[in-house]
C-alpha positions as CSV (number, residue, x, y, z in Angstrom):
1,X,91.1,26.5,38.4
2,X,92.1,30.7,39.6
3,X,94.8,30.4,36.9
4,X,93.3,28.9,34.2
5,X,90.0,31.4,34.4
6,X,91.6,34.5,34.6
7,X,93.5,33.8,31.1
8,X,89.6,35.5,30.2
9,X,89.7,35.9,26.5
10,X,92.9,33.7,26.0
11,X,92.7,30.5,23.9
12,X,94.8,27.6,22.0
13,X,94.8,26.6,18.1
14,X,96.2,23.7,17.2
15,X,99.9,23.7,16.0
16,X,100.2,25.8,12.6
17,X,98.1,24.1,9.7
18,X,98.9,24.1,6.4
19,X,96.1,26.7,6.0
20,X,98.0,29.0,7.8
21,X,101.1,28.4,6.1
22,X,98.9,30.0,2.9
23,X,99.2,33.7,2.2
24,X,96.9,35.4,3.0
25,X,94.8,37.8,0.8
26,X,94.7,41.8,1.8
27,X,91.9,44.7,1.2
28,X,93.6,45.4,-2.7
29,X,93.9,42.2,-3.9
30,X,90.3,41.1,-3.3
31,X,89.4,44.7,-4.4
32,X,91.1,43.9,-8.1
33,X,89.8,40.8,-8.0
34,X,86.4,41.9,-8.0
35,X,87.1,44.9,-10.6
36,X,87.9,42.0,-13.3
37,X,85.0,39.9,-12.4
38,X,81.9,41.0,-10.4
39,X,79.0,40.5,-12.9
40,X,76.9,43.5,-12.1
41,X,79.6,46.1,-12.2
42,X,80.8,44.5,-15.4
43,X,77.4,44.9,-17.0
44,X,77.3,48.5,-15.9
45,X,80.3,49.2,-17.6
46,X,78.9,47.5,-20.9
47,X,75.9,49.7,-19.8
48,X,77.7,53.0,-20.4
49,X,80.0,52.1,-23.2
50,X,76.4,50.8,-25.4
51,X,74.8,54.3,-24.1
52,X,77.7,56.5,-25.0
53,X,77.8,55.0,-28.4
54,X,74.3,56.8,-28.7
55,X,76.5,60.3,-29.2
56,X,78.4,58.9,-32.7
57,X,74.8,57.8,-34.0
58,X,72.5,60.9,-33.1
59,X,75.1,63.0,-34.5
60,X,74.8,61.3,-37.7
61,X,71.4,63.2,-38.1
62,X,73.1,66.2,-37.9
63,X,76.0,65.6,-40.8
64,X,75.8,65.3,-44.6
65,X,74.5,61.9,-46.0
66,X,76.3,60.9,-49.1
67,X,75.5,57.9,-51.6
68,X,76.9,56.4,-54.6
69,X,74.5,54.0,-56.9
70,X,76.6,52.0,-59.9
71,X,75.4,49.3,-62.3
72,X,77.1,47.9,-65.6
73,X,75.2,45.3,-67.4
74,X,75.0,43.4,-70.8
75,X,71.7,42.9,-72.8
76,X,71.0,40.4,-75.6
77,X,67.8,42.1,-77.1
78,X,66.0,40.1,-80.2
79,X,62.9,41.0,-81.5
80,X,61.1,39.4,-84.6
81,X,57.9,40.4,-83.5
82,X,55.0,40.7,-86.8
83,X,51.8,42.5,-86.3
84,X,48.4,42.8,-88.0
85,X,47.9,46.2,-86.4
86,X,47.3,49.3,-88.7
87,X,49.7,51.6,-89.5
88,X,50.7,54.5,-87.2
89,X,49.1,57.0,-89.8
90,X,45.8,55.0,-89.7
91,X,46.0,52.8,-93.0
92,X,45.4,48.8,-93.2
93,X,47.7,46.2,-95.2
94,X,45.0,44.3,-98.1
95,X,44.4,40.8,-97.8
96,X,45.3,40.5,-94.2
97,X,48.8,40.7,-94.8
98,X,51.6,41.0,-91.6
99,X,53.9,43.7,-91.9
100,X,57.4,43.4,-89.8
101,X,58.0,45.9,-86.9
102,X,61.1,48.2,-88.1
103,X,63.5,50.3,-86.4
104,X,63.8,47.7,-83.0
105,X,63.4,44.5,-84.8
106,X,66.6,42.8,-84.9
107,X,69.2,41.0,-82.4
108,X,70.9,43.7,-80.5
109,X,74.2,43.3,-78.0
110,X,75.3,45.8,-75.8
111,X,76.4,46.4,-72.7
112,X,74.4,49.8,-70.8
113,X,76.7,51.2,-67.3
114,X,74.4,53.5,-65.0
115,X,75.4,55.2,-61.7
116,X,74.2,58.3,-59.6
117,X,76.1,60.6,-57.1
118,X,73.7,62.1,-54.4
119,X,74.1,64.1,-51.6
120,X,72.1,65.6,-48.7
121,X,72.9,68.0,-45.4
122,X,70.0,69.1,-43.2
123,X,69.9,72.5,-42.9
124,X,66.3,73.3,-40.4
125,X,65.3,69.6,-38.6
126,X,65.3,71.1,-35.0
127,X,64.0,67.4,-34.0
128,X,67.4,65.8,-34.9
129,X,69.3,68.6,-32.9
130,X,67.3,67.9,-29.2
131,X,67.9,64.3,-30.5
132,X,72.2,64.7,-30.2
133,X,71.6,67.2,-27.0
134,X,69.8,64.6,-25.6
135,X,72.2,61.4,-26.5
136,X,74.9,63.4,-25.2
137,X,73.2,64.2,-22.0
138,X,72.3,60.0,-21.8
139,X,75.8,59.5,-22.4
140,X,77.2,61.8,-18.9
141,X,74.6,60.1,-17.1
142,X,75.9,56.5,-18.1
143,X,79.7,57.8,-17.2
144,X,78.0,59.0,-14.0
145,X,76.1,55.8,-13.2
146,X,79.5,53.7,-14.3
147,X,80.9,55.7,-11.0
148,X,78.6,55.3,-8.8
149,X,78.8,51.6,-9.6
150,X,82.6,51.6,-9.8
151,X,82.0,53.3,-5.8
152,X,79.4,50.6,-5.0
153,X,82.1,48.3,-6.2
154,X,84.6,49.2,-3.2
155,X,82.2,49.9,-0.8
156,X,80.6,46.9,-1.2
157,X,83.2,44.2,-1.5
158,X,84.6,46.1,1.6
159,X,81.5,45.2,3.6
160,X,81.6,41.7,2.8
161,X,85.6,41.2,3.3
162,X,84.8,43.0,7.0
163,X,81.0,40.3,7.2
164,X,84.1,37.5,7.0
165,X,86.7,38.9,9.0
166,X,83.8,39.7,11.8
167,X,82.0,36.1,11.5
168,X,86.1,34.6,11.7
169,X,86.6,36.9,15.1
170,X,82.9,35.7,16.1
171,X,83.6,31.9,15.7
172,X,86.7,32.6,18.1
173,X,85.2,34.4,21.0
174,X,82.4,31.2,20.4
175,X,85.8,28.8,21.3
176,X,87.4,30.6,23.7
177,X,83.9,30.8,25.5
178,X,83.5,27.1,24.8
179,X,87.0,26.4,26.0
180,X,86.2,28.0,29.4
181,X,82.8,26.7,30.1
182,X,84.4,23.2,29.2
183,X,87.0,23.8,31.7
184,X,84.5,25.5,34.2
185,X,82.4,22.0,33.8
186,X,85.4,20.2,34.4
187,X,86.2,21.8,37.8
188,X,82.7,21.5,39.1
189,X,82.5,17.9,38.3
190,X,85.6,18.0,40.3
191,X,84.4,19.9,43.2
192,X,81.0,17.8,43.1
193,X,82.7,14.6,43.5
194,X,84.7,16.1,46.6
195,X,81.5,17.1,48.0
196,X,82.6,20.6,47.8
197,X,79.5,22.1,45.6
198,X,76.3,21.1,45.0
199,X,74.9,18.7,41.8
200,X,73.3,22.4,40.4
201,X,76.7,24.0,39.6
202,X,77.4,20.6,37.7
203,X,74.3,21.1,35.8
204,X,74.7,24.7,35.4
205,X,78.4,24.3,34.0
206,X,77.3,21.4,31.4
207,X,74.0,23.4,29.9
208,X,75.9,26.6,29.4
209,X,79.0,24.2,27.4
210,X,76.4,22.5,25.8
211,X,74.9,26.2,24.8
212,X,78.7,27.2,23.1
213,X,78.4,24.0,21.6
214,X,75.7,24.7,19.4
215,X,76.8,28.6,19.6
216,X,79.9,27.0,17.7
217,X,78.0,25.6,14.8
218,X,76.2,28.6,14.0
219,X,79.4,30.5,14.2
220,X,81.3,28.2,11.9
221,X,78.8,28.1,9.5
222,X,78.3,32.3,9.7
223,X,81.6,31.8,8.9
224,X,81.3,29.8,5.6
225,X,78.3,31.8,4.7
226,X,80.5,35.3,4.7
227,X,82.9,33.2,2.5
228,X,80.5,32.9,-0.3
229,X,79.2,36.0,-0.1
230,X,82.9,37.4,-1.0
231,X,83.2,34.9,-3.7
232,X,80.4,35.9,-5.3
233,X,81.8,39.3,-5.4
234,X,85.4,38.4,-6.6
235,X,85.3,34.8,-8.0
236,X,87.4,34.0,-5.6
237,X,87.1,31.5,-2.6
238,X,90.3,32.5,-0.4
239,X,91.7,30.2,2.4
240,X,92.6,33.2,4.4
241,X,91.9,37.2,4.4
242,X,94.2,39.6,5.9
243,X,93.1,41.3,9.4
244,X,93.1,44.6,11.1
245,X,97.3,45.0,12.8
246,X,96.8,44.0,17.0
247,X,92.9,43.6,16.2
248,X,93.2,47.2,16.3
249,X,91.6,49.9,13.8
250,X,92.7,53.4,13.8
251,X,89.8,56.1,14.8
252,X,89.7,58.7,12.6
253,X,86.9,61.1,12.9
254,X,85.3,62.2,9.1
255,X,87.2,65.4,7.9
256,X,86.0,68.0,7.4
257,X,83.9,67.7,11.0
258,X,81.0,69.8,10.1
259,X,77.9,67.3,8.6
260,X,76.6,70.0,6.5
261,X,80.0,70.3,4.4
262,X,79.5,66.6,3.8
263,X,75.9,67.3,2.8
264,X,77.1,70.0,0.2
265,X,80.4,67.7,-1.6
266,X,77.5,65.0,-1.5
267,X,75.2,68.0,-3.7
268,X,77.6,68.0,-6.2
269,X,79.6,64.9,-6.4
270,X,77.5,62.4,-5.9
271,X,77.4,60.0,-8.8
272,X,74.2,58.5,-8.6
273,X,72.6,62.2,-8.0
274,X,74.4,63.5,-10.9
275,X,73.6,60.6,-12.9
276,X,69.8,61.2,-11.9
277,X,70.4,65.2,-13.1
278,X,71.8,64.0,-16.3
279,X,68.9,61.7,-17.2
280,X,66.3,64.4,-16.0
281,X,68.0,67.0,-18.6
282,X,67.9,64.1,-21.4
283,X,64.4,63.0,-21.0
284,X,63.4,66.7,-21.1
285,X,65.5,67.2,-24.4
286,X,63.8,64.3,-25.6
287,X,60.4,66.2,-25.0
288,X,61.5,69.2,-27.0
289,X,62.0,66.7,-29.9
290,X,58.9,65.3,-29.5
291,X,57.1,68.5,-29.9
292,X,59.3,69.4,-32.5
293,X,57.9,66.5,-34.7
294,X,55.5,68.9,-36.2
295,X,58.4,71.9,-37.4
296,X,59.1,71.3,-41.1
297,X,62.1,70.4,-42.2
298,X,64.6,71.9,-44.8
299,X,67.2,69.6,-46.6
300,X,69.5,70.9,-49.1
301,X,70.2,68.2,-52.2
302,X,72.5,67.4,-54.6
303,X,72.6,64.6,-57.8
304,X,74.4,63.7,-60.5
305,X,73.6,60.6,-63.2
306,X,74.9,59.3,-66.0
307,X,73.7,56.6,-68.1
308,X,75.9,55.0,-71.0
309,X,75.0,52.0,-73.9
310,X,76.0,50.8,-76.7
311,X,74.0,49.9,-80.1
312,X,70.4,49.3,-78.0
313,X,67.3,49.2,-80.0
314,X,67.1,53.1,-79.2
315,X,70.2,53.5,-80.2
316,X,73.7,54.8,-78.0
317,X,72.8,56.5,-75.2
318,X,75.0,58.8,-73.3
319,X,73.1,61.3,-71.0
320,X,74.1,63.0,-67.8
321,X,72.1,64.9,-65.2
322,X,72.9,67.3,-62.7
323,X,70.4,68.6,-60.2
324,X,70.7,70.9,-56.9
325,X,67.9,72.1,-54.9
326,X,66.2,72.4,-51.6
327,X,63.6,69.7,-49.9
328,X,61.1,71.2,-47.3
329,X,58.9,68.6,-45.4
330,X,55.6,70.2,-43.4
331,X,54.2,67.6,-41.0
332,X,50.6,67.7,-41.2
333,X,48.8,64.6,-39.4
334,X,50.8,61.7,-38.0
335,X,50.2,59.4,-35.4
336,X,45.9,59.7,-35.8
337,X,46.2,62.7,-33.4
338,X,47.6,65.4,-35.8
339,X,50.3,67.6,-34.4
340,X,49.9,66.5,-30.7
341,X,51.9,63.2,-30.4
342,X,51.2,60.1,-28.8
343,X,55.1,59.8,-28.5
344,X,55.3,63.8,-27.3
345,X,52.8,62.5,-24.5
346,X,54.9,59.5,-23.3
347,X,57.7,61.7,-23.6
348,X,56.5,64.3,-21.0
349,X,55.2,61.6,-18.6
350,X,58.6,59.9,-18.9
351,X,60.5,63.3,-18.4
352,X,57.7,63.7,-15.0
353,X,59.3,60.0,-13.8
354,X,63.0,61.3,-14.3
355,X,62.3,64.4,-12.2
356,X,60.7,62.5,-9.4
357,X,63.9,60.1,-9.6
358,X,65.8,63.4,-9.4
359,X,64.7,64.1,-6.6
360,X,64.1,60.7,-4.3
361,X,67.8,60.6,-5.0
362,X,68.8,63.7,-3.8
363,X,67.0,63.3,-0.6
364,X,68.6,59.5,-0.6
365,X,71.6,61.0,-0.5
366,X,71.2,63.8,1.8
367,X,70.3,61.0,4.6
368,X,72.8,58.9,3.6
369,X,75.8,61.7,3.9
370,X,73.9,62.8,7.6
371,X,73.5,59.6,8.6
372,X,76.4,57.7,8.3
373,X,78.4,61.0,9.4
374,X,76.3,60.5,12.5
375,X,77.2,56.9,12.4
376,X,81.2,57.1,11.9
377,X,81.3,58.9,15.3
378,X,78.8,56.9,17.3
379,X,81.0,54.3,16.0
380,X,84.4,55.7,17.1
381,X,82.4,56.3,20.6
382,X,81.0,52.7,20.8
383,X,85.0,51.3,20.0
384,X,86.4,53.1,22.6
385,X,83.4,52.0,24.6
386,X,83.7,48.7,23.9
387,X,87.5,48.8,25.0
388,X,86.9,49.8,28.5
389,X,83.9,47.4,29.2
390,X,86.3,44.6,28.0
391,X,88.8,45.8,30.3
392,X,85.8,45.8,33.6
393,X,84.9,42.6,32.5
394,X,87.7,40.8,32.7
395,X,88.5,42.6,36.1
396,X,84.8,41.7,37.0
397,X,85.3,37.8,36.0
398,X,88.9,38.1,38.2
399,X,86.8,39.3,40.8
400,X,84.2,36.7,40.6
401,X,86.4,33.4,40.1
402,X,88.6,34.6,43.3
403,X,85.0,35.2,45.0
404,X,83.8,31.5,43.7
405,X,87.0,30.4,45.3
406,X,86.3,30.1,48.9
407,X,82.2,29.8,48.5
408,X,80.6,33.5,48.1
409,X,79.6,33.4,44.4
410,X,78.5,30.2,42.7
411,X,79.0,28.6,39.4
412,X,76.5,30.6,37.5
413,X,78.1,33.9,38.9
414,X,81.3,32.8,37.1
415,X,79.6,31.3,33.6
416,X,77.8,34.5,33.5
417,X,80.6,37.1,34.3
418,X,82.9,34.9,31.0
419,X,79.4,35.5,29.0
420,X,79.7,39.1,29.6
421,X,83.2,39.2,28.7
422,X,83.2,37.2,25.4
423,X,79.9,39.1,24.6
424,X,82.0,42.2,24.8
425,X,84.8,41.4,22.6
426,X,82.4,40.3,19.9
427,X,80.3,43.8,19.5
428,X,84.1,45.2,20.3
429,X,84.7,43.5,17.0
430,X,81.5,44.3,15.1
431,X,82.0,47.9,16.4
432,X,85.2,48.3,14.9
433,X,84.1,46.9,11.2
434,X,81.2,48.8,11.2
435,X,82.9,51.8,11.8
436,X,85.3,51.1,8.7
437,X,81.7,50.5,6.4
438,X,80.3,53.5,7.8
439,X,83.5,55.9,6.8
440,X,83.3,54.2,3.5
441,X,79.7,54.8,2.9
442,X,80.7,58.5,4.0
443,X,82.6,59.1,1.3
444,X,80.3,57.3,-1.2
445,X,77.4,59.3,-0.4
446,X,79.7,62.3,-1.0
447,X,81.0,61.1,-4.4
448,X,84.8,61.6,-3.2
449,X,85.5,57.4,-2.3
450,X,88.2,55.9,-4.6
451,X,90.5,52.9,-4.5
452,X,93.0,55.0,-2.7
453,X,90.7,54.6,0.8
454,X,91.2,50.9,-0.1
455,X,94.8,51.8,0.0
456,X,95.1,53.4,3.2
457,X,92.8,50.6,5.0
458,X,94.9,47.7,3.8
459,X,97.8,49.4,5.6
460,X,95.9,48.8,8.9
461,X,95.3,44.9,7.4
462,X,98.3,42.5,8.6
463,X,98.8,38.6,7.2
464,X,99.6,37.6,10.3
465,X,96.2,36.0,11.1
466,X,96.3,32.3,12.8
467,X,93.6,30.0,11.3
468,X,90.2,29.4,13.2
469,X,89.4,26.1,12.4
470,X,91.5,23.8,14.1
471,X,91.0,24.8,17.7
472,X,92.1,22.5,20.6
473,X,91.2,22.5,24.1
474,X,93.5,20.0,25.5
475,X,96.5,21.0,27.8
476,X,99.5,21.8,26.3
477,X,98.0,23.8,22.9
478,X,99.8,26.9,22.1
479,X,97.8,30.0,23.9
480,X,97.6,33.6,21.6
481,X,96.2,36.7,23.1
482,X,92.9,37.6,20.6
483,X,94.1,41.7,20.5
484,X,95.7,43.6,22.5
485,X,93.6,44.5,25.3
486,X,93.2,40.5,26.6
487,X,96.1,41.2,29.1
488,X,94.5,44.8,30.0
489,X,96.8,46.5,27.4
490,X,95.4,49.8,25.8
């Protein structure tokens, strides 16, 4: 019973399944898995190609407009028309005689060809010139919001390849604990039936087994939970991810050290704060043009016609026109509210909003920069932390089981010393993962995170991760050390 206790955090998997024979997915490939198919950073790159289109079209205000108009028909006039009218000159026919219409009366076939050149260039229309300034200032801010979400992208499919790698290390503290309450229940039945301890270990040993029983379910389903939540990131439902080398993440404080330099890259390369800027500056340009609604205009135009036939009732025709001249356009009243705009008024208001946004997401990402610099080193504190209480526990749960062994500490002293010890290497776990999210929301809320972080944790990452499925707690199962520090290693 001495021997098999103090193996602590030690526990058996059955064999090597085919599900460990699988290879097992790292940090990048699930990262370029979800850059071809997560839905909502797909629809913001749609989002800023649609917007930045806006440049090509607001600029067309600004260019000439040019427009050529052809026709080339053939009429079949015929006209035998009579007429009891008077005479141009005032005189009557006698008798009430019809006289024939001259000069068009007659069958006539021709063909008659028509077309016009015109051209225009704006020369004052200070409406359409706020208009481009403000597509082109909508367009940065799309380019900046396709960032941020490009950022959101890696930081958040991060966060949910660590949720699964966590719940996986979870549902194996949850065995191991199982294992050793199982075998604890074992001995005291033992003991009991020797007469060596009383019915209340026996009890006490079979409720806390039947506790990681349950504790076991939840686990495994945790487990299949954080699955889906990474495929419906990536598409992708993978058998097995890779996991940190020896359970073991390096602790690397944030660079520079000083929170308020963080603060200041986050002032000026934040995405989603220069995105906010942007918009601000386009919703004001956009109230310039509203209020220039009322400025006239001034349009220089050009036009050129011809029109061509052949033996028409007027007879051939063969004219051309050329005109140049100016076009000036004085708004007077418009909308029912004369030079004052409805449109100018939803303008401003909407302009108010984007200044607001502005600035909720500049204070957003001040606390995010100050907070999760305050959080990566709590984090590195709470690891190392977290290392030395594993190592006192499993000293402490030596201590006890040697104690249980010749009568000074009971049953319960034992079950609750392995608690403390599995309980350990769990937040030892979540400790570590959340440190990794924390450095990478660092650099997010300071604009500088790119796939090359990706890059430099998937070197931690190794695919040398045993399956946590199949675990056996029969004699005889093949026994792996969960990280380094299970044999009091550093």
């Amino acid at each position: 019973m001495k021997k098999i206790m103090r193996i602590g955090i030690t526990f058996s998997l059955l064999g090597v399944s085919s599900l460990a024979l699988a290879k097992a997915a790292d940090l990048m490939q699930v990262y370029q898995d979800a850059f071809n198919y997560n839905p909502v950073f797909l629809a913001a790159k749609a989002n800023a190609e649609a917007t930045m289109e806006g440049v090509p079209i607001a600029r067309a205000g600004l260019l000439p407009q040019a427009m050529a108009v052809g026709n080339d028909g053939f009429n079949n006039f015929n006209n035998q028309s009579t007429s009891n009218n008077p005479f141009s000159n005032g005189g009557t026919l006698p008798n009430g005689q019809t006289f024939t219409l001259e000069g068009d009366t007659g069958t006539y076939k021709y063909n008659e060809q028509q077309y016009q050149l015109s051209a225009s260039q704006p020369i004052f229309n200070v409406a359409n010139i706020l208009n481009y300034s403000s597509a082109k200032y909508s367009a940065s801010a799309a380019m900046s919001t396709f960032n941020y979400a490009l950022q959101t992208l890696i930081s958040t499919t991060a966060q949910a390849y660590f949720a699964e790698l966590n719940a996986e290390d979870n549902l194996v503290y949850v065995q191991a604990q199982k294992q050793a309450n199982y075998e604890s229940y074992n001995e005291a039945q033992q003991k009991f039936e020797v007469g060596l301890i009383a019915i209340t270990d026996v009890e006490q040993a079979r409720a806390q087994y039947d506790t990681q029983v349950a504790a076991e379910i939840a686990a495994q389903t945790a487990v299949t939970n954080a699955k889906e939540s990474l495929r419906a990131i990536t598409g992708v439902y993978y058998e097995k991810l890779a996991s940190l080398r020896d359970n073991k993440a390096p602790l690397i404080p944030p660079k520079p050290a000083n929170v308020n330099k963080w603060v200041e890259t986050a002032d000026k390369q934040n995405w989603s704060l220069i995105a906010s800027r942007q918009t601000a500056e386009a919703a004001r340009k956009t109230v310039q043009q509203d209020q220039a609604g009322h400025l006239p205009t001034l349009y220089g135009e050009a036009t050129y016609t011809g029109n061509n036939t052949g033996a028409s009732p007027s007879g051939v025709v063969d004219t051309k026109q050329a005109y140049v001249g100016m076009q000036l356009t004085v708004p007077i009243f418009e909308n029912g509210v004369g030079f004052v705009s409805a449109t100018a008024k939803q303008a401003s208001y909407q302009y108010e909003a984007a200044l607001q946004n502005r600035n909720n997401t500049y204070l957003s990402t001040v606390t995010a920069a100050r907070q999760n610099f305050n959080n990566t080193l709590s984090f590195i504190s709470q690891v190392e932390a977290d290392r030395e209480t594993i190592k006192a526990s499993q000293l402490a749960l030596d201590s006890i089981v040697d104690a249980y062994q010749v009568g000074t500490k009971t049953m319960l002293d034992v079950l609750n010393a392995q608690q403390v010890l599995y309980t350990a290497w769990s937040a030892y776990s979540t400790d570590q993962y959340s440190y990794i999210n924390s450095a990478i929301a660092l650099k997010q809320a300071a604009g500088t995170l790119s796939p090359l972080d990706l890059q430099q944790i998937n070197t931690w990452l190794t695919e040398n991760r045993q399956p946590f499925t199949t675990t056996q707690y029969a004699a005889g199962g093949t026994n792996i050390q969960r990280g380094p520090l299970a044999s009091g290693g550093t």
